[in-house]
N, C-alpha and C positions, 0 to 999 in steps of 0.2 A: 358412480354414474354408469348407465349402463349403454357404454361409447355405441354397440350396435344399434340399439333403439335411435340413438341421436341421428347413426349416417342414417337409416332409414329415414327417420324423418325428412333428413336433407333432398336425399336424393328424389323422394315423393315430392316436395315442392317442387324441386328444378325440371322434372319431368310434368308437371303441372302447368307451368308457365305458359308453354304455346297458347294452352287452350283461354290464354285472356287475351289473345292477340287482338286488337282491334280492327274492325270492319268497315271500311268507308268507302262509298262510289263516287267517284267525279270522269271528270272528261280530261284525256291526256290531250297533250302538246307537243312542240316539238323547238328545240332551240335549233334556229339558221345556221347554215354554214357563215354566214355573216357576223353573228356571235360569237365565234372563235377568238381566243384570246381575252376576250372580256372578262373583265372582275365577279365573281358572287359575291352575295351576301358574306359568303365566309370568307371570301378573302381569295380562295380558290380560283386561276385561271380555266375559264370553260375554255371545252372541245365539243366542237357539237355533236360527236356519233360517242362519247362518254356516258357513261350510265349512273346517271347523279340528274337529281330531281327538285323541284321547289316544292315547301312547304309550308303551311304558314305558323305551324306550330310547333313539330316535333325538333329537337335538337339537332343541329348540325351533326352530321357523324351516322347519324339514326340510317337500319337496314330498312328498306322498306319492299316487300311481295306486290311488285303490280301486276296484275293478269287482265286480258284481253278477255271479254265476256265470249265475246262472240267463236273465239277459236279455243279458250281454256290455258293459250300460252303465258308465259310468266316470269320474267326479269326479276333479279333483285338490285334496286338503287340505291343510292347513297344521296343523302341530304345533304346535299352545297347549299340552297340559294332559298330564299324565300319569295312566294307570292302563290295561285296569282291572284292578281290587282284585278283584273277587269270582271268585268260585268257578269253576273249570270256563270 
């Protein structure tokens, strides 16, 4: 076998990868300071100024890039909690 061909391959995918990242708009939120201490979905004790997000799909654990359209700035969070529920 010709090992070099394989890491090439490898390392071509893994350098690959970004570019499937998924694209999705919605409207952010914000958990209260009245939500402190409270349970997640995961089990997770929330802090309200934590940087952990609801989702309704992606796994617990999951990194997620939010950016603000209007300024270009951009957090990355961690998936605690699932939702949202409401409307619209």
């Amino acid at each position: 076998m010709d090992y070099r061909r394989i890491l090439l391959s490898i390392i071509t995918i893994l350098m690959a990868l970004p570019l499937f990242a998924q694209l999705q708009k919605g409207k952010a939120s914000y958990y209260s300071k009245r939500a402190t201490g409270a349970r997640t979905a995961s089990g997770e004790r929330l802090h309200h100024d934590s940087m952990t997000c609801a989702h309704r799909t992606y796994p617990f654990g999951t990194l997620l890039k939010v950016t603000n359209p209007n300024n270009g700035s951009s957090v990355v969070m961690t998936v605690t909690d699932r939702g949202p529920f409401g409307h619209g």
